[in-house]
KOLVOGU-163943 format. One record per residue (C-alpha): x, y, z. Coordinates in steps of 0.5 Angstrom, whole numbers, padded with zeros to 4 digits, always signed. Example, Ala and Ser with C-alpha at 12.3 -4.5 7.8 and 13.67 -1.06 7.14 Angstrom:
+0025-0009+0016;+0027-0002+0014;
end
This chain:
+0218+0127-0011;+0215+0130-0006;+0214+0138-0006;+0216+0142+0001;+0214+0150+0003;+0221+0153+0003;+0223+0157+0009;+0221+0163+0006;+0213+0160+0004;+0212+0159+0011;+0215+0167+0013;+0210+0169+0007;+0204+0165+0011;+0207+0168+0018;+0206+0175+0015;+0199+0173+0012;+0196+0171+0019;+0200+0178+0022;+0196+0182+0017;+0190+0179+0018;+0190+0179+0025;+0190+0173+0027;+0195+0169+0032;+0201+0168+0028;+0204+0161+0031;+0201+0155+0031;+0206+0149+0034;+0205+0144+0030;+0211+0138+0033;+0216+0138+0038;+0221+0144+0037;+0216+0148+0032;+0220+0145+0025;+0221+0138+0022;+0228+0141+0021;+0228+0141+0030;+0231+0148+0031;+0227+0149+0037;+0227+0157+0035;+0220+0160+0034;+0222+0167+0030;+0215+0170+0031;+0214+0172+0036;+0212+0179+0037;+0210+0180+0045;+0217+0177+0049;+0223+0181+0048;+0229+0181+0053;+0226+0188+0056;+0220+0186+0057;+0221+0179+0060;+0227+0183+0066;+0221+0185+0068;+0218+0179+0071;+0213+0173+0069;+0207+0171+0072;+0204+0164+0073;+0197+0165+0068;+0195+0158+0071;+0196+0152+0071;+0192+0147+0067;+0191+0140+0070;+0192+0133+0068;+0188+0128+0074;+0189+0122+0070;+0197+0121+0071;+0202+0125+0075;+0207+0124+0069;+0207+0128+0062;+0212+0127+0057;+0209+0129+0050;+0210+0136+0049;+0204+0140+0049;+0202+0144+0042;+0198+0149+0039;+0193+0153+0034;+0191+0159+0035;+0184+0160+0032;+0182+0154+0032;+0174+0153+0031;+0172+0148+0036;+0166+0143+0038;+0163+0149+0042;+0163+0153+0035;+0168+0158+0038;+0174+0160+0035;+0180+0159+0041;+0187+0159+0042;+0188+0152+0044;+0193+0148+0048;+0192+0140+0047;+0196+0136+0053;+0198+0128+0052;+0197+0124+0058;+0201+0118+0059;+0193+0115+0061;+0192+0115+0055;+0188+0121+0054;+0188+0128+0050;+0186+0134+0053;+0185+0141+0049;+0184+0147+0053;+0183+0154+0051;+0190+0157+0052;+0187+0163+0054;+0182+0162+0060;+0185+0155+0062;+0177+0152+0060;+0177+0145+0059;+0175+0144+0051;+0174+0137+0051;+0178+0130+0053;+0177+0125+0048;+0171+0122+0049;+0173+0115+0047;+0179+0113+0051;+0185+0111+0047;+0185+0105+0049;+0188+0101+0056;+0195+0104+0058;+0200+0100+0061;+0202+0100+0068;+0208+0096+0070;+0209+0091+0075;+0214+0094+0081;+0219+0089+0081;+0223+0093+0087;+0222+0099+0092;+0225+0103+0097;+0224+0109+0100;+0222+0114+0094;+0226+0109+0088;+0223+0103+0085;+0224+0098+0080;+0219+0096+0074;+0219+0090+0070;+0221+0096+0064;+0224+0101+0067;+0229+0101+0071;+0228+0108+0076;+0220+0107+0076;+0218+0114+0075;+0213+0113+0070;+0206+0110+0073;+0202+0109+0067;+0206+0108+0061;+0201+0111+0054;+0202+0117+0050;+0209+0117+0050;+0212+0121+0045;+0210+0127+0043;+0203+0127+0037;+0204+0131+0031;+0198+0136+0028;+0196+0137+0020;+0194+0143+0019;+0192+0143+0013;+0187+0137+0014;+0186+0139+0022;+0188+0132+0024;+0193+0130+0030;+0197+0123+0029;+0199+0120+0036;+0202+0114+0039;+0201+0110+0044;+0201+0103+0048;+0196+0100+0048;+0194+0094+0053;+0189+0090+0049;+0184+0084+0052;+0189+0079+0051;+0193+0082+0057;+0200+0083+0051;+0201+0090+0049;+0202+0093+0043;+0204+0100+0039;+0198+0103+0036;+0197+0110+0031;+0191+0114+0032;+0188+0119+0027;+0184+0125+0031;+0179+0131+0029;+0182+0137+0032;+0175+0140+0034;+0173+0135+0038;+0179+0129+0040;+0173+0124+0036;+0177+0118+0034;+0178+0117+0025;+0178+0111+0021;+0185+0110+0019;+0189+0107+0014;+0182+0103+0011;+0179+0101+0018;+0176+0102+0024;+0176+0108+0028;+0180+0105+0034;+0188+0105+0031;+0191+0102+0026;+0197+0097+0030;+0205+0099+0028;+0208+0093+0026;+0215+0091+0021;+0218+0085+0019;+0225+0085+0016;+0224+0080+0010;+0229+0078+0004;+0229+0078-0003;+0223+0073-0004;+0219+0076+0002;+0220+0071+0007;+0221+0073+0014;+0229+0074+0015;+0231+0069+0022;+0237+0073+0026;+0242+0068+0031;+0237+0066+0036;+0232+0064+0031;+0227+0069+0031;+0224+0074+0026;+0228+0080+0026;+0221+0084+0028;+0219+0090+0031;+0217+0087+0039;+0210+0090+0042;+0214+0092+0048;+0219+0097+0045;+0218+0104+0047;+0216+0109+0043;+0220+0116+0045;+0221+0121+0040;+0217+0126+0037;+0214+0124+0031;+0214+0127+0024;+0210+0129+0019;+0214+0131+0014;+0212+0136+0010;+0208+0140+0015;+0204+0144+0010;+0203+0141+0004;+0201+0135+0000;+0205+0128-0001;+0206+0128+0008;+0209+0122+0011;+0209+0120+0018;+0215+0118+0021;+0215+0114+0027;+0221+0112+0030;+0222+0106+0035;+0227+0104+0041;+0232+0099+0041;+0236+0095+0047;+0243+0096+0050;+0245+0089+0051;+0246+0084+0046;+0240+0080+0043;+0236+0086+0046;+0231+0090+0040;+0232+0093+0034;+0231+0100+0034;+0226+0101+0028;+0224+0107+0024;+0217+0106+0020;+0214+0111+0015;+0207+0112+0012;+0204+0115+0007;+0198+0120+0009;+0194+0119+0004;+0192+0112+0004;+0196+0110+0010;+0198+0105+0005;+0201+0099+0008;+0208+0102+0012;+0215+0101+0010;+0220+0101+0015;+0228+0101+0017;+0232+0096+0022;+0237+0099+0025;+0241+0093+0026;+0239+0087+0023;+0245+0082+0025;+0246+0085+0032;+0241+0089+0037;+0240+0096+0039;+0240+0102+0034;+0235+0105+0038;+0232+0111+0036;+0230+0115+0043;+0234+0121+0042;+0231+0124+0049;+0224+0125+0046;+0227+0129+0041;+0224+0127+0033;+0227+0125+0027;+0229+0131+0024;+0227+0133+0015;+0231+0137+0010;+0227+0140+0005;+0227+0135+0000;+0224+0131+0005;+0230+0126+0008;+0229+0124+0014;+0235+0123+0019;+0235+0120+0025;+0241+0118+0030;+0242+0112+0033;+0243+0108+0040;+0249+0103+0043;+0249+0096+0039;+0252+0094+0033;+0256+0088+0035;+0255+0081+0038;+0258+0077+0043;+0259+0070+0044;+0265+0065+0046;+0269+0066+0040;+0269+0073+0041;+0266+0080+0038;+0263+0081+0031;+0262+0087+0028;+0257+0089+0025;+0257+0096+0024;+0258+0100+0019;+0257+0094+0014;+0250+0091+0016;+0248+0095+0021;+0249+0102+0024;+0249+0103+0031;+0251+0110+0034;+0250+0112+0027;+0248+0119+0024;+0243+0116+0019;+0240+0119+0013;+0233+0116+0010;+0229+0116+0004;+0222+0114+0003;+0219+0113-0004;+0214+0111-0007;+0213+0108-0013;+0210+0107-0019;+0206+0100-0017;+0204+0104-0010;+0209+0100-0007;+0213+0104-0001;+0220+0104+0001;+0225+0107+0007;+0232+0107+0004;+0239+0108+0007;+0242+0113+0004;+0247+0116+0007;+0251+0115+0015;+0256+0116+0019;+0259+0112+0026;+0264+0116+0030;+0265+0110+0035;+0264+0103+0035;+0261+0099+0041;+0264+0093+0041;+0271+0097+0041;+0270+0099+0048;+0266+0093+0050;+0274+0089+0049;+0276+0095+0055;+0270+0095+0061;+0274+0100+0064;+0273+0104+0057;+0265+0102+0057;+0262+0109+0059;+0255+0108+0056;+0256+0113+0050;+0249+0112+0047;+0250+0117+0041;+0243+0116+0040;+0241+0120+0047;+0242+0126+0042;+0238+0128+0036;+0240+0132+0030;+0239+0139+0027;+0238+0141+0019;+0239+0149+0020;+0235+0151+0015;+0239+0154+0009;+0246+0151+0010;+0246+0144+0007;+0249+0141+0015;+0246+0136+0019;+0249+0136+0027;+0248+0133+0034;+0251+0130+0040;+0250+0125+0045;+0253+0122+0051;+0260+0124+0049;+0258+0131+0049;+0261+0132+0043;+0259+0135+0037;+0260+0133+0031;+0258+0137+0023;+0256+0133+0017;+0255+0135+0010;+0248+0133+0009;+0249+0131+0002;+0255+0128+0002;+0255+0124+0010;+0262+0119+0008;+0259+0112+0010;+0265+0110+0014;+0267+0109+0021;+0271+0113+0026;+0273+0118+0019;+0273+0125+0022;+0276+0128+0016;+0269+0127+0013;+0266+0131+0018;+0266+0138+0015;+0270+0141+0021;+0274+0138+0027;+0269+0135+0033;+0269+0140+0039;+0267+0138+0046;+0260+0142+0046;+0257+0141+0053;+0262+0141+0058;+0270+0143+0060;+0275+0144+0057;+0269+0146+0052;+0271+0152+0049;+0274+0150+0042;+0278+0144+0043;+0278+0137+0039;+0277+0131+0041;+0285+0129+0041;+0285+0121+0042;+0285+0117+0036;+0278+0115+0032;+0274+0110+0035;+0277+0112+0042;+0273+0116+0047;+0278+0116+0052;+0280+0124+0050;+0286+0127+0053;+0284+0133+0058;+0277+0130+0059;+0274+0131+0066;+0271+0126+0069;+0263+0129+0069;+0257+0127+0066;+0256+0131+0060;+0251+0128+0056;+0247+0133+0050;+0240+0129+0051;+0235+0132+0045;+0238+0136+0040;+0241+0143+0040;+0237+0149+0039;+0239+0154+0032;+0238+0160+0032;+0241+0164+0025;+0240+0172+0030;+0241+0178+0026;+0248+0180+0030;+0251+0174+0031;+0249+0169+0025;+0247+0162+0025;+0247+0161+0033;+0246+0153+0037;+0244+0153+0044;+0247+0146+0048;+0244+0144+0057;+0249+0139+0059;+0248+0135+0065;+0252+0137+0071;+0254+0143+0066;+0251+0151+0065;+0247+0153+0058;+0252+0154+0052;+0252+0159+0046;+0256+0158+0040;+0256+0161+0033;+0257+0156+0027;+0260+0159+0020;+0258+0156+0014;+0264+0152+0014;+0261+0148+0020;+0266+0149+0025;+0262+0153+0031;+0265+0158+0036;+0264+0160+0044;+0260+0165+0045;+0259+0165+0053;+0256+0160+0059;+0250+0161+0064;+0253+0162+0071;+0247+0157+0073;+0249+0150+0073;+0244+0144+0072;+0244+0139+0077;+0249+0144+0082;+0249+0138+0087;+0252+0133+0083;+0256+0138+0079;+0262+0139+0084;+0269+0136+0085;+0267+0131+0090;+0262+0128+0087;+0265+0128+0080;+0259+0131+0077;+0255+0124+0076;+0249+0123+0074;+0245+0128+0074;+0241+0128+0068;+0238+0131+0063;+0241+0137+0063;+0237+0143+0061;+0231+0142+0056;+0231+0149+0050;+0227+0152+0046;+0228+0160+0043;+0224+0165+0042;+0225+0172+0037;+0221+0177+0033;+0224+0175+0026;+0230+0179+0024;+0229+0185+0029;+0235+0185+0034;+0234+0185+0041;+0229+0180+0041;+0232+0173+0042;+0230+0170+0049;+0233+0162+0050;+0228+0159+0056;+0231+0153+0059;+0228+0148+0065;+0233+0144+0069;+0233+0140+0074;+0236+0145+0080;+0239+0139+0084;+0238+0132+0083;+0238+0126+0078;+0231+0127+0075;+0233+0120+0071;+0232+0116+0078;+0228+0121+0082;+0222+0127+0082;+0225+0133+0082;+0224+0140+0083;+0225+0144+0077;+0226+0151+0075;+0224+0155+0069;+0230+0161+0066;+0230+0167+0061;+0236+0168+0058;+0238+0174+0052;+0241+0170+0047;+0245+0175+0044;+0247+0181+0050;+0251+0179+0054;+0252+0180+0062;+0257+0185+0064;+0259+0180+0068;+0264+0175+0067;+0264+0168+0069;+0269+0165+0076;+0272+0162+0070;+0273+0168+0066;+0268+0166+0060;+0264+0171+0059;+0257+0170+0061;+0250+0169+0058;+0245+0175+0061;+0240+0172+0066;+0233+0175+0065;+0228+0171+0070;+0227+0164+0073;+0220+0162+0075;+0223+0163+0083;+0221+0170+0082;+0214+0168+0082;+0211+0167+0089;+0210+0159+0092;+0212+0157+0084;+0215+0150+0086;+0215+0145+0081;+0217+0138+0080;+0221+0138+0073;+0218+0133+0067;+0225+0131+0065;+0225+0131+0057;+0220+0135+0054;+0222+0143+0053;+0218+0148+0054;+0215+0152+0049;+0213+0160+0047;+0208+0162+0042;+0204+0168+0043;+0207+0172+0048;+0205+0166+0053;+0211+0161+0056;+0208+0153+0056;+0212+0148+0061;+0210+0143+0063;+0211+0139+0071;+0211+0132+0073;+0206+0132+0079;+0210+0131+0087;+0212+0124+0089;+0210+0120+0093;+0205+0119+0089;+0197+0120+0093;+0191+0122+0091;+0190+0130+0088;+0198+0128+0085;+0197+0131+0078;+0201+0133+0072;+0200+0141+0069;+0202+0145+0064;+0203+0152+0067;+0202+0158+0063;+0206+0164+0064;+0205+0171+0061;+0209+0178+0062;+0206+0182+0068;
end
């Protein structure tokens, strides 16, 4: 049994930090909580009167070494650092390899870490025409160096920040690596018994008399060295004692691609790690889930969500394995355990599967590429759910206690599917049979969720979720206790507006808008929903340019929308502040604390000397 502060031992040590003075919001993982809300509840500067008044740019804190930042920033406030000084600092993740803290404040560089974290991989072009251009890993070539991925994660309590990377080691192969890190100075710590150069992420599936477990091709199923590592990692509990780091890993979306992996450590001896395959008979499973982590209750399960895979297909036809041995497209609920001889284990638990690929793989035309896993799931606090939505933009409720086990059953969801992110959104279900995708009503637009809603439970309102759609505007809805949610109201502002119209069927135009919140606890008139989005453009296979929003989350405009829906109350955009174009860095939201905006950009394509990725800094005027 592991112990977990409840939500209401962090409120009392939020309201310990107020009294006393200091800054009250360290960030300590992506989405401020294991349990993925997106909301930061305390926050005492910003209010939605303050913010119509307009935001200034502080300054933009630079990253030299790679135009592309993709992990999440964090932040503690009152930091004592290498220089003997106490600083509010922001530690910024590059995909060079490097880690940079800077005093949040002043914009000082602090330090970068002094050893490098090894050599990042820069993939061979393959193709290339015009600003597009093919790697041998990745489809769009956007990203230059591939290094620090994900976002890392900090333990307060020990003042060590854990982070992923890719390593190129001198062999010339890659390799995945985990590294502890001293927050004062960035100085590198032994881990897990050995040196202070990373500890190598390794999982092999083995049977019952441990011995490697062989798949149809006649390999090991066994974590590859070139999988990607996305998502946020998580410490779970982030106070406390007894953590485990969870690590989760990327899979395919062909068949006799990788596995997706979920590996898990525990903290206090980084004993050797237990680990979970997705789909241990077929392929895919992965667990990317746009960069968002997996999410922990206070009992510490773990839940992630899963990616396209789950059958095999050859000349006699398609198996399916999912469901039976493997769970693909799955939520899929976790249980790491320790026992009594210090052996460790990851246990599923509990899941459910919405759809099956190989169902839509016998019909081509039906194929659209509903990776479940492009969404994240949500543990609002208190309420004994779990939630999320992927690439069919619905959005599906579970008890977290009790998932169904079963396939295409949505009488085990605790309220019907409701289309979340796009039209005929508001209220109706998904009416075509289980397993089927082809929903009568549906428009032809993109409407993937990638990351995960953001809750909020407000003080007029109650419990609140928050959803960007591609191609699509900011959504808000209530969510009773039952599970079922309820529209609220829309943004007029459409991600991606020119891909989003009729002509163009609205394709493609990824990702959506990146969330976060912010409010002042239970005190009405408080809460603000930030958005960065894509103004126009596929930020999936291009660089481009972005826009940061304001909105109030419970006030609405005295506007309705064209369509008649009422309307969320824009704020503030980052266009109301003089020369502020930026390029917008497609998966990692922004984040509030202490009465500061972060957010960060990708540097300007094509790439040329001085094209540098930032973190700009925006406060009040």
């Amino acid at each position: 049994m592991r112990w977990f502060l409840t939500g209401a031992w962090v409120f009392c040590i939020v309201l310990a930090l107020v009294a006393s003075g200091v800054a009250q919001t360290a960030v300590l993982t992506r989405s401020y909580d294991d349990a993925r809300t997106g909301a930061n509840a305390a926050e005492t500067v910003f209010t939605p009167a303050k913010v119509s008044n307009g935001l200034k740019k502080l300054f933009s804190l630079d990253i030299p070494d790679d135009p592309r930042i993709e992990a999440q920033p964090l932040y503690v406030p009152g930091m004592t650092m290498s220089d003997g000084k106490k600083h509010n600092v922001v530690y910024v993740f590059s995909m060079a390899n490097t880690i940079w803290a800077f005093d949040a404040d002043t914009s000082a560089q602090i330090w970068q870490t002094p050893v490098s974290l090894g050599k990042a991989f820069l993939p061979r072009v393959t193709s290339a025409s015009g600003q597009h251009r093919r790697t041998e890993i990745d489809l769009f070539g956007i990203n230059i160096q591939w290094g620090i991925l994900s976002t890392p994660v900090i333990d307060l309590d020990t003042q060590t920040m854990y982070a992923v990377n890719w390593v190129v080691k001198q062999d010339g192969k890659r390799a995945l690596f985990l590294h502890a890190l001293r927050l004062s100075d960035g100085k590198e710590l032994p881990i897990g018994g050995g040196t202070n150069t990373g500890l190598p992420i390794e999982a092999m599936l083995k049977d019952a008399a441990g011995k490697p477990v062989i798949d149809t091709t006649g390999q090991p199923v066994a974590l590859h060295p070139d999988q990607k590592q996305r998502a946020a990692l998580l410490l779970a509990p982030l106070h406390g004692s007894h953590k485990t780091l969870v690590v989760a890993i990327t899979g395919g979306e062909n068949p006799r691609s990788p596995r997706g992996w979920v590996v898990a450590f525990d903290v206090d001896s980084f004993r050797k790690p237990a680990a979970w395959v997705a789909t241990p008979s077929s392929f895919g499973g992965g667990i990317w889930q746009a960069s968002q982590g997996p999410a922990a209750d206070e009992d510490g399960n773990i839940y992630v969500m899963t990616g396209n895979g789950g059958y095999l297909q050859d000349k006699k036809g398609i198996t399916d394995f999912n469901g039976k041995t493997d769970f693909a497209e799955a939520f899929a609920k976790l249980r790491y355990a320790v026992d009594t001889q210090g052996a460790a284990s990851l246990t599923l638990v509990d899941w459910f599967i919405p759809f099956l690929d190989s169902q839509r793989q016998e019909k081509p035309q039906n194929y659209r590429d509903q990776d479940f896993g492009s969404g994240a799931p949500v543990v609002p606090p208190g309420m004994n759910l779990v939630l999320g939505a992927g690439k069919d933009g619905v959005l599906y409720v579970l008890d977290r206690n009790n998932m169904g086990k079963v396939v295409g059953d949505f009488s085990k969801l605790k309220a019907p599917p409701i289309f979340f992110t796009y039209f005929p959104g508001f209220g109706v279900s998904p009416a075509g049979p289980p397993g089927s995708l082809d929903f009568p009503g549906a428009d032809l637009k993109t409407h993937h969720l990638h990351g995960s809603p953001v809750f909020w439970n407000s003080p007029d309102r109650g419990p609140m979720l928050f959803v960007w759609g591609e191609n699509e505007s900011l959504r808000a809805w209530t969510l009773n206790s039952s599970g079922a949610a309820a529209f609220v109201a829309k943004s007029a502002e459409i991600a991606s507006q020119g891909l989003a119209n009729p002509s163009t069927k609205g394709e493609g135009g990824m990702p959506g808008g990146m969330l976060t919140l912010s409010a002042n606890g239970n005190q009405k008139n408080t809460g603000i929903v930030w958005a960065t989005a894509p103004i126009t453009g596929n930020a999936n296979q291009d660089v481009v340019e972005g826009i940061v929003r304001a909105y109030d989350a419970t006030m609405l405009d005295n506007q309705t929308n064209t369509d008649g829906t009422p309307r969320l109350k824009l704020l503030w955009d980052s266009n109301m502040v003089p020369n502020n174009r930026f390029s917008f860095s497609k998966f990692c939201t922004p984040f509030v604390a202490d009465g500061k905006l972060f957010v960060t950009t990708y540097g300007s394509w094509p790439d040329a000397p001085g094209n540098h990725g930032h973190i700009d800094v925006y406060t009040l005027k």
